[in-house]
N, CA, C and O atoms as CSV, one atom per row, in Angstrom:
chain,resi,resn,atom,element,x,y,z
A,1,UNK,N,N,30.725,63.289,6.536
A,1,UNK,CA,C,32.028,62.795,6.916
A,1,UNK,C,C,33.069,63.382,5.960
A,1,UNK,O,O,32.962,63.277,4.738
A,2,UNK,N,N,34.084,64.008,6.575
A,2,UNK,CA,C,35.607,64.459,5.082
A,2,UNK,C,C,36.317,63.271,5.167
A,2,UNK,O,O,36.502,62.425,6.042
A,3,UNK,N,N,36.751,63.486,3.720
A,3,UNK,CA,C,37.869,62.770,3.277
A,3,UNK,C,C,38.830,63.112,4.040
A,3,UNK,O,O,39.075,64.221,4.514
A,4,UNK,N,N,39.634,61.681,4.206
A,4,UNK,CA,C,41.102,61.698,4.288
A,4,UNK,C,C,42.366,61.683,3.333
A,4,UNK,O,O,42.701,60.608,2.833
A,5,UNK,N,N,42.983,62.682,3.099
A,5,UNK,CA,C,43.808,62.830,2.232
A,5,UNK,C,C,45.503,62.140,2.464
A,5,UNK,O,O,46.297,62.783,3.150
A,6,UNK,N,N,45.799,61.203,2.016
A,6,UNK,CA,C,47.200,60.490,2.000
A,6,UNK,C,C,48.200,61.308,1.005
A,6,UNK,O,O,48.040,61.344,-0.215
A,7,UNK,N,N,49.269,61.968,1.716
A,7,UNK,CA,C,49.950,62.775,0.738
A,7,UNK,C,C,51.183,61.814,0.192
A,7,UNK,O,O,51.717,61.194,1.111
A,8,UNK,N,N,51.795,61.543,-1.243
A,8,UNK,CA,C,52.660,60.959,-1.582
A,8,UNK,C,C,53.997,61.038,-0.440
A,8,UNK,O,O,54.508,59.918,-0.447
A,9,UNK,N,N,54.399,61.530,0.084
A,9,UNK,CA,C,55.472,61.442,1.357
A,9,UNK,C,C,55.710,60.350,2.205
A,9,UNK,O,O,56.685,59.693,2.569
A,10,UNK,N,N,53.848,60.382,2.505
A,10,UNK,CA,C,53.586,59.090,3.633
A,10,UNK,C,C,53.269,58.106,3.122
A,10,UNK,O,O,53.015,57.197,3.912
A,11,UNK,N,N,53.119,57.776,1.575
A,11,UNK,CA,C,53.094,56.531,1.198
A,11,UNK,C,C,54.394,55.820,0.791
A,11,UNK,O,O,54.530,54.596,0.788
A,12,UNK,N,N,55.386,56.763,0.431
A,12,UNK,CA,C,56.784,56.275,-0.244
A,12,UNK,C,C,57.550,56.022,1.445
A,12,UNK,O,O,58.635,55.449,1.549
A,13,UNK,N,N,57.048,56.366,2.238
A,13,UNK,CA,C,57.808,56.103,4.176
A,13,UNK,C,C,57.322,55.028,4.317
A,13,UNK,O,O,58.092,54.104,4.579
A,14,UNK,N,N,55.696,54.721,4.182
A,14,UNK,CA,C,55.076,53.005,4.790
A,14,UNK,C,C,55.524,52.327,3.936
A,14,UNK,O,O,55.876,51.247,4.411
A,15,UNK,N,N,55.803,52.445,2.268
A,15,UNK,CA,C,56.444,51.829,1.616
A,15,UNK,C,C,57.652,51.655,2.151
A,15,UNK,O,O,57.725,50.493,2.551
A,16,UNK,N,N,58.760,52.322,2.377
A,16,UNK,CA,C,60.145,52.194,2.621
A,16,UNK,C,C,60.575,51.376,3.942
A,16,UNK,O,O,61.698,50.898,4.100
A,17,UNK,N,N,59.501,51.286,4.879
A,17,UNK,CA,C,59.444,50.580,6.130
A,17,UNK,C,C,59.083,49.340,6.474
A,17,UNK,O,O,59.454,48.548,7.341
A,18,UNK,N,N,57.877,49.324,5.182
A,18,UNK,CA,C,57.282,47.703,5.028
A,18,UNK,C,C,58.217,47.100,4.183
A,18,UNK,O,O,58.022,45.894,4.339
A,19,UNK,N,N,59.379,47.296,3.149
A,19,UNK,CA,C,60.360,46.753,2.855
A,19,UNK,C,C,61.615,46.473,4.160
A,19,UNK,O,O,61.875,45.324,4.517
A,20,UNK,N,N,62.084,47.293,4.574
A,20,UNK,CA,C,63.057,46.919,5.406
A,20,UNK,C,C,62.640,45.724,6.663
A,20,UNK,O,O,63.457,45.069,7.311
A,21,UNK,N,N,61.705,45.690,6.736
A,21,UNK,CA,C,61.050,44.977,7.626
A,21,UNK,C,C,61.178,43.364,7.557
A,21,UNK,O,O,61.013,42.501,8.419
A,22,UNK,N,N,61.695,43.269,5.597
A,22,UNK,CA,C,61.824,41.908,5.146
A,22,UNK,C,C,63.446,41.654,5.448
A,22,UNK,O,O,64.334,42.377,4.996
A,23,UNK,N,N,63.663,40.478,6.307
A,23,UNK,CA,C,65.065,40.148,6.767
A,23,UNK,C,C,65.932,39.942,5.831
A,23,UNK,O,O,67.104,39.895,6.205
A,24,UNK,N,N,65.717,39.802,4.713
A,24,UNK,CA,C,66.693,39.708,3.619
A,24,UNK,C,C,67.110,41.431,3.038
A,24,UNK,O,O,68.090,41.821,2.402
A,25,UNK,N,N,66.271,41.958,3.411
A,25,UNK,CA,C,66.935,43.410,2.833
A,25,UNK,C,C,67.747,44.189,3.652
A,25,UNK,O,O,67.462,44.577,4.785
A,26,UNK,N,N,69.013,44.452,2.886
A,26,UNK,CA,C,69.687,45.158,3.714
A,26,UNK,C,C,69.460,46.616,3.762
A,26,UNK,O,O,69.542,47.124,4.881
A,27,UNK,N,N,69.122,47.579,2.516
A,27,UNK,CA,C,68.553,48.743,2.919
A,27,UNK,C,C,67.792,49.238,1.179
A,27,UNK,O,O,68.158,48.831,0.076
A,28,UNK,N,N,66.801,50.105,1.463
A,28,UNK,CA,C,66.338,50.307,0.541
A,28,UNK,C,C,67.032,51.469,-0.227
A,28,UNK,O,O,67.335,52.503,0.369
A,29,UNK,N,N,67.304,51.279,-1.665
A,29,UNK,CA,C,68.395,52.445,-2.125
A,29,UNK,C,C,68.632,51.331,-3.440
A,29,UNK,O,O,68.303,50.153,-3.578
A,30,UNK,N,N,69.286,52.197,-4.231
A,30,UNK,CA,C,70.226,51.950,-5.207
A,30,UNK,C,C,71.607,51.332,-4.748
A,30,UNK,O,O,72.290,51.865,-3.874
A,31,UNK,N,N,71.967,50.171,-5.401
A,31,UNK,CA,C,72.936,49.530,-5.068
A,31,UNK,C,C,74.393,50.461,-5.891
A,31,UNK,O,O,73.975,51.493,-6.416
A,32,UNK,N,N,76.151,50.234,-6.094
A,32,UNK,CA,C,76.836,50.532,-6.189
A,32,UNK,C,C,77.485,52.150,-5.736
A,32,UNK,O,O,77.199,52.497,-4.590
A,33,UNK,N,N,78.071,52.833,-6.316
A,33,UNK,CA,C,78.266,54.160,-5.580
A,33,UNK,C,C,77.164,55.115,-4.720
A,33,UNK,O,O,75.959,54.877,-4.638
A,34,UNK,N,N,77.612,55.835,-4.327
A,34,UNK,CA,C,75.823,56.695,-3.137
A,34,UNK,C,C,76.293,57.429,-4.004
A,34,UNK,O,O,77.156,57.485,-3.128
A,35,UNK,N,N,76.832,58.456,-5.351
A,35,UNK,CA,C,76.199,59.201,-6.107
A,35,UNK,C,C,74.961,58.451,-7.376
A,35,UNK,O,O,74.255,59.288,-7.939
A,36,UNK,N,N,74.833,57.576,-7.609
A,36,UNK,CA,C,73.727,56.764,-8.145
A,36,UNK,C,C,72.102,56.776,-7.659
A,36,UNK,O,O,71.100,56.511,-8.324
A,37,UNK,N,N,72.209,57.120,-6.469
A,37,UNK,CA,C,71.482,57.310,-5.425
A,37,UNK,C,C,70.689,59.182,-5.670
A,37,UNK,O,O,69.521,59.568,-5.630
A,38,UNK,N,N,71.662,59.727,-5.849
A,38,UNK,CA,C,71.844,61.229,-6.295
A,38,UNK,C,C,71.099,61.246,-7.640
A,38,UNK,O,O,69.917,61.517,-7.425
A,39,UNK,N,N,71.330,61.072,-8.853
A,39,UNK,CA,C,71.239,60.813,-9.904
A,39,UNK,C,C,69.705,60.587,-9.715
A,39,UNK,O,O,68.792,61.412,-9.735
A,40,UNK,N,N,69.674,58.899,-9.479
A,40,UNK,CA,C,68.406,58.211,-10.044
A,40,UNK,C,C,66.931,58.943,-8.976
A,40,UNK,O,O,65.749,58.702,-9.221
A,41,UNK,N,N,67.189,59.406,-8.375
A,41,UNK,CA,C,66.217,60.496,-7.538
A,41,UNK,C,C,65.886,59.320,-6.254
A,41,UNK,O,O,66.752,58.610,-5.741
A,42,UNK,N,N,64.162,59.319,-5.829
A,42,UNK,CA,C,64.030,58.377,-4.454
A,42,UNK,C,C,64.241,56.952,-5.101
A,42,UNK,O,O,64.531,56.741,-6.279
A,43,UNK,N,N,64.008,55.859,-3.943
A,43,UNK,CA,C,64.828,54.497,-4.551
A,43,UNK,C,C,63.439,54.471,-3.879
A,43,UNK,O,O,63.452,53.557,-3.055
A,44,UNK,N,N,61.802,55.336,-3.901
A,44,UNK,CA,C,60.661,54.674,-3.580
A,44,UNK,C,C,59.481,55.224,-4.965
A,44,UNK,O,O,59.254,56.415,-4.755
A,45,UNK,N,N,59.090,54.981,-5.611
A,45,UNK,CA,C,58.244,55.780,-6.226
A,45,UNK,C,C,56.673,55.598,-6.427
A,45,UNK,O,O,56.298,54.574,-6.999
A,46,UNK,N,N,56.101,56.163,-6.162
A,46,UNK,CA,C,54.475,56.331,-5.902
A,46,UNK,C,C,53.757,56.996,-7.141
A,46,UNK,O,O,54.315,57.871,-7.803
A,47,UNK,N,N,52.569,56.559,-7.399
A,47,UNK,CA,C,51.863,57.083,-8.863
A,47,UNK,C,C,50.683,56.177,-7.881
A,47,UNK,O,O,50.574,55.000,-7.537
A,48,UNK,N,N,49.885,57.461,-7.659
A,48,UNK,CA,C,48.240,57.243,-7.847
A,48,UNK,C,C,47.176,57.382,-9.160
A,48,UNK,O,O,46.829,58.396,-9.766
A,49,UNK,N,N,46.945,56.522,-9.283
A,49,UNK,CA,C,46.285,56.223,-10.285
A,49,UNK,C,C,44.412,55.738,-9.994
A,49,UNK,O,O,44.136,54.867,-9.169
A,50,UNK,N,N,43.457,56.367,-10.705
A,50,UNK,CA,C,42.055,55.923,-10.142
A,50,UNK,C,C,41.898,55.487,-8.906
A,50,UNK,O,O,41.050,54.643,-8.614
A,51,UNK,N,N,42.821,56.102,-7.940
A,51,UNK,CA,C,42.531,55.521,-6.388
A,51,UNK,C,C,43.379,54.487,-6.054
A,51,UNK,O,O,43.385,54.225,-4.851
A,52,UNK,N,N,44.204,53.722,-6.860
A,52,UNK,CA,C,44.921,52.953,-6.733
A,52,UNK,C,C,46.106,53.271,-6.540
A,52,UNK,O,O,46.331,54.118,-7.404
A,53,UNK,N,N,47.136,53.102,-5.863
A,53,UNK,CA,C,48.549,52.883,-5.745
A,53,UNK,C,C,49.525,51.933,-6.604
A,53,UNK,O,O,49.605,50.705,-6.575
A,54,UNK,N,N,50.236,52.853,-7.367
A,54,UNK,CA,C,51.313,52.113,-8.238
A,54,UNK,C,C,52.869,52.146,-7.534
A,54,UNK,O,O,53.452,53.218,-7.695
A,55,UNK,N,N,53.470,51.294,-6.916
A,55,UNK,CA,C,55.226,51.068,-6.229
A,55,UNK,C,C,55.725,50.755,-7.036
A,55,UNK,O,O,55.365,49.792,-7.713
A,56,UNK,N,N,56.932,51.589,-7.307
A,56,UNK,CA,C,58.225,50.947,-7.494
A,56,UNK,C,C,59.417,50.707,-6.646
A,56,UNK,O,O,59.822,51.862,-6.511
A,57,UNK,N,N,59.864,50.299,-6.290
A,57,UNK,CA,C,60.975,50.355,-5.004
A,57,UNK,C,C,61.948,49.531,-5.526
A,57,UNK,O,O,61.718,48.419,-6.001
A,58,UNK,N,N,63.379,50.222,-5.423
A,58,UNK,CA,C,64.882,49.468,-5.561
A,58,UNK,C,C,65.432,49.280,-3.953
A,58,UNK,O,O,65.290,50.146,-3.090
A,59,UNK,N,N,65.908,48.326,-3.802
A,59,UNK,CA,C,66.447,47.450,-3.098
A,59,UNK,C,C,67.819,46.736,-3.128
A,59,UNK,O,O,68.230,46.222,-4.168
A,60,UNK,N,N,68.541,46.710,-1.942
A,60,UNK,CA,C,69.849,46.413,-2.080
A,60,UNK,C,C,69.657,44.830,-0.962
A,60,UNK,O,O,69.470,44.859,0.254
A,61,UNK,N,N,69.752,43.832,-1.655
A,61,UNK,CA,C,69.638,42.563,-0.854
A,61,UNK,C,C,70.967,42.255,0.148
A,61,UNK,O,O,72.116,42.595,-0.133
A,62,UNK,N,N,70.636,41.664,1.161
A,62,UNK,CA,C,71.673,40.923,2.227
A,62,UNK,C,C,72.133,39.878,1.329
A,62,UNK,O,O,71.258,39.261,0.722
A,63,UNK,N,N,73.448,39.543,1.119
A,63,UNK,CA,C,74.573,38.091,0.759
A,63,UNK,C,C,73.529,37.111,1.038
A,63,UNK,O,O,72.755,37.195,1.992
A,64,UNK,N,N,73.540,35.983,-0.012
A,64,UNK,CA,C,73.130,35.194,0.134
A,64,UNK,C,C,71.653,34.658,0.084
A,64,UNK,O,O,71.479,33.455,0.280
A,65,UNK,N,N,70.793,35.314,-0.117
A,65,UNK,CA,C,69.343,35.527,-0.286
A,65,UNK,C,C,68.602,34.805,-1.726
A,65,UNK,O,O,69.571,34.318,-2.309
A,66,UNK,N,N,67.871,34.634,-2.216
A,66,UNK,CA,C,67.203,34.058,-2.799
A,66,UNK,C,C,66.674,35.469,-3.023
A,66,UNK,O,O,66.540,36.297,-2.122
A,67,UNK,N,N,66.275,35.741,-4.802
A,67,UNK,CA,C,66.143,36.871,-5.024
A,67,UNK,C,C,64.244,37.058,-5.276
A,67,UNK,O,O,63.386,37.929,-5.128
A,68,UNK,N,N,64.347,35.591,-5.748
A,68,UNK,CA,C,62.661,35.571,-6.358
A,68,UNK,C,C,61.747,35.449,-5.023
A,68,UNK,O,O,60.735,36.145,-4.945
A,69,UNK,N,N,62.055,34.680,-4.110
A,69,UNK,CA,C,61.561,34.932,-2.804
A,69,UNK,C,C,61.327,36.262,-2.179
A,69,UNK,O,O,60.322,36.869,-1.811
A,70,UNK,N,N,62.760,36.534,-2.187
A,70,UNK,CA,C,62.772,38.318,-1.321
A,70,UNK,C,C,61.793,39.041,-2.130
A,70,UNK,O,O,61.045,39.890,-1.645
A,71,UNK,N,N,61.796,38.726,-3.287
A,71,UNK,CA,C,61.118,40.218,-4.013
A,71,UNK,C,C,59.851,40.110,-3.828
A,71,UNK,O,O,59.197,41.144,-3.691
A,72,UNK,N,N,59.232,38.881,-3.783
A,72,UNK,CA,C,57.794,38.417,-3.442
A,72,UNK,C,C,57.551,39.144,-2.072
A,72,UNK,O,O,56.584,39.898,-1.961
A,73,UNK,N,N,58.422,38.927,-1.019
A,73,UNK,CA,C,58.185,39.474,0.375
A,73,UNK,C,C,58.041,40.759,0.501
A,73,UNK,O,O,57.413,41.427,1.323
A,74,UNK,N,N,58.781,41.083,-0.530
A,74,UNK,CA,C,58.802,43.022,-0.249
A,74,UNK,C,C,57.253,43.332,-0.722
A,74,UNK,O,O,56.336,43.947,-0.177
A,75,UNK,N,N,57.363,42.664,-1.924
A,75,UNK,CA,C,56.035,43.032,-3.101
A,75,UNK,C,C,54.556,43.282,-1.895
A,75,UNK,O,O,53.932,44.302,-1.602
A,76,UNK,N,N,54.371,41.362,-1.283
A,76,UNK,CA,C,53.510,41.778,-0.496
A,76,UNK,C,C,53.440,42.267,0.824
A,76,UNK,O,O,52.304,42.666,1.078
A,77,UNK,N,N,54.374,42.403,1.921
A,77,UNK,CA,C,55.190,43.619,2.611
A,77,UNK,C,C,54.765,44.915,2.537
A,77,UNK,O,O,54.090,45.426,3.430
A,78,UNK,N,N,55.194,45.642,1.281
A,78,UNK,CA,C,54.555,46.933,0.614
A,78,UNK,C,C,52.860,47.456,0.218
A,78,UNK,O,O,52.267,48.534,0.178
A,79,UNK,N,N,52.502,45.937,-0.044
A,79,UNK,CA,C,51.363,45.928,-0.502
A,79,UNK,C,C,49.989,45.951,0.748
A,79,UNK,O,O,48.888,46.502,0.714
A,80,UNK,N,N,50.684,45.055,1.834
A,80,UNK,CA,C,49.553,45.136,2.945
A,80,UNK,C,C,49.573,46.109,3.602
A,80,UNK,O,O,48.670,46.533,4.323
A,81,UNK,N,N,51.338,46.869,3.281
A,81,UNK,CA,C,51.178,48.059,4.565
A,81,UNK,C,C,50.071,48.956,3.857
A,81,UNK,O,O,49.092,49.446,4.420
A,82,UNK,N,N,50.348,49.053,2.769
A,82,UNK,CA,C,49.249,50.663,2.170
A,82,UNK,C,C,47.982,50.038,2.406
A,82,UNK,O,O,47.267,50.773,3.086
A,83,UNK,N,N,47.407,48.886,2.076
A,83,UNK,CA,C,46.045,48.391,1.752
A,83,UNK,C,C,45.783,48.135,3.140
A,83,UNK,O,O,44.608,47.794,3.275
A,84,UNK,N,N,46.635,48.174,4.611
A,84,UNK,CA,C,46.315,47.663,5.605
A,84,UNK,C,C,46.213,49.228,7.112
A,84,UNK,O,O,45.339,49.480,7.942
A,85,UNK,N,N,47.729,49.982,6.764
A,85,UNK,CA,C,47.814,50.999,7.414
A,85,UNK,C,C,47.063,52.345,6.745
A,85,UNK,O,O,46.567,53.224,7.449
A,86,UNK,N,N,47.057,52.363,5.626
A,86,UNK,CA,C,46.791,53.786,4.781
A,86,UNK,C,C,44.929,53.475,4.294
A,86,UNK,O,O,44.065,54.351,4.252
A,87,UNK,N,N,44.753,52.145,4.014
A,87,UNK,CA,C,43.605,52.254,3.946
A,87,UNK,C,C,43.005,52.650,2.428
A,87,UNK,O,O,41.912,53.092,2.075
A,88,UNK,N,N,44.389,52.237,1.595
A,88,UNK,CA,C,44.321,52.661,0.357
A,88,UNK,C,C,44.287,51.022,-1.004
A,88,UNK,O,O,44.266,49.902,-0.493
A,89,UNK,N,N,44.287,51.095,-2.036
A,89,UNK,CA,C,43.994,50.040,-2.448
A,89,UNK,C,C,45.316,49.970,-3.588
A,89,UNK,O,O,45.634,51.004,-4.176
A,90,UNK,N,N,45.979,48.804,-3.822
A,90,UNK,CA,C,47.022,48.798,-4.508
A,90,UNK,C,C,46.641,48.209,-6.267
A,90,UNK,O,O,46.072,47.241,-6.771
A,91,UNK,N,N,47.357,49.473,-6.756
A,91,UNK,CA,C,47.282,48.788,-8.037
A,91,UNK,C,C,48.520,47.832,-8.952
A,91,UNK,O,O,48.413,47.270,-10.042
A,92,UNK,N,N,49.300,47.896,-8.320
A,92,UNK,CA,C,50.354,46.875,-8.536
A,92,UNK,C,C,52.022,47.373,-8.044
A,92,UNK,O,O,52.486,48.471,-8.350
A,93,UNK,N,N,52.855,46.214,-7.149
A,93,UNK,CA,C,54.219,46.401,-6.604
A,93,UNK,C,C,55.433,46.086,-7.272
A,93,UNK,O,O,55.685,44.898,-7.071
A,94,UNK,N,N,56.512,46.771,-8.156
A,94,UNK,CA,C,57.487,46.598,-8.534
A,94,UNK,C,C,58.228,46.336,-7.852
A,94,UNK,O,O,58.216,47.188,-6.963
A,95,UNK,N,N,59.040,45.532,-7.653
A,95,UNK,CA,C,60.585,45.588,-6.864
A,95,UNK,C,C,61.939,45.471,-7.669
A,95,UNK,O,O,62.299,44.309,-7.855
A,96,UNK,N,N,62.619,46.292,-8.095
A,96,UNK,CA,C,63.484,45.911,-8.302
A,96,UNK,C,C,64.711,45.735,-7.580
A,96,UNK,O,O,64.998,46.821,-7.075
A,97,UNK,N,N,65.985,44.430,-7.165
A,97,UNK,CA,C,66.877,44.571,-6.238
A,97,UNK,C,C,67.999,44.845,-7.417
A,97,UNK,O,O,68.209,44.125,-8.393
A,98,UNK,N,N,68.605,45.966,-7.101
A,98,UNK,CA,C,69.774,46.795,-7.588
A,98,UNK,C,C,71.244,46.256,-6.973
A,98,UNK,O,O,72.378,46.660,-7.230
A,99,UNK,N,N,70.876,45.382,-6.227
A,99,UNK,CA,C,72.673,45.396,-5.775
A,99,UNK,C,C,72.545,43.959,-4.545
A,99,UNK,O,O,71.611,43.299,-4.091
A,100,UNK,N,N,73.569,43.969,-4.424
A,100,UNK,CA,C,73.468,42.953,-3.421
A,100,UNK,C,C,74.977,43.489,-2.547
A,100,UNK,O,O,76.108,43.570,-3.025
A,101,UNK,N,N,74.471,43.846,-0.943
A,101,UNK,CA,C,75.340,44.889,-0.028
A,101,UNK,C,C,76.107,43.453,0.710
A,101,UNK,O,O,75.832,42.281,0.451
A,102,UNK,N,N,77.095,43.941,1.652
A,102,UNK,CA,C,77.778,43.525,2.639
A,102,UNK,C,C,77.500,43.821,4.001
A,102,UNK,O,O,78.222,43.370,4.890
């Protein structure tokens, strides 16, 4: 049987999709100016490690949200898509929310 190879591209996309998916996020990115965005490089970042998957993801929350909640949702959100669609095993989900949009 061959391996299946998951290239970092398609994990930082199921990442970026299984976040937006949480109703409190308004879009995934760096919050304040869109040159910040420029600067700080993707607002998804991936590190395989011993087979494991390491996320970081910044996030710009919807008004009004509860922050410790949302971030939990993204965390496991992010976490089932890889361990559920990719078939890969997570070694731990950062979220940080950068901004809070309109």
């Amino acid at each position: 049987m061959e391996a299946l190879t998951v290239g970092p591209g398609v994990i930082r996309e199921t990442v970026r999709l299984a976040a937006l998916e949480v109703p409190g996020v308004l879009r995934v990115g760096r919050g304040g100016p869109r040159w910040r965005g420029w600067v700080g490089g993707s607002p998804v970042r991936i590190r395989v490690r011993d087979g494991r998957v390491h996320v970081t993801i910044w996030v710009v929350a919807r008004p009004r949200q509860r922050l410790v909640p949302l971030t939990a949702q993204v965390r496991a959100a992010a976490a089932s898509a890889v361990e559920r669609l990719l078939g890969m095993e997570i070694g731990g989900v950062t979220v940080l929310v950068d901004g809070v949009g309109v």
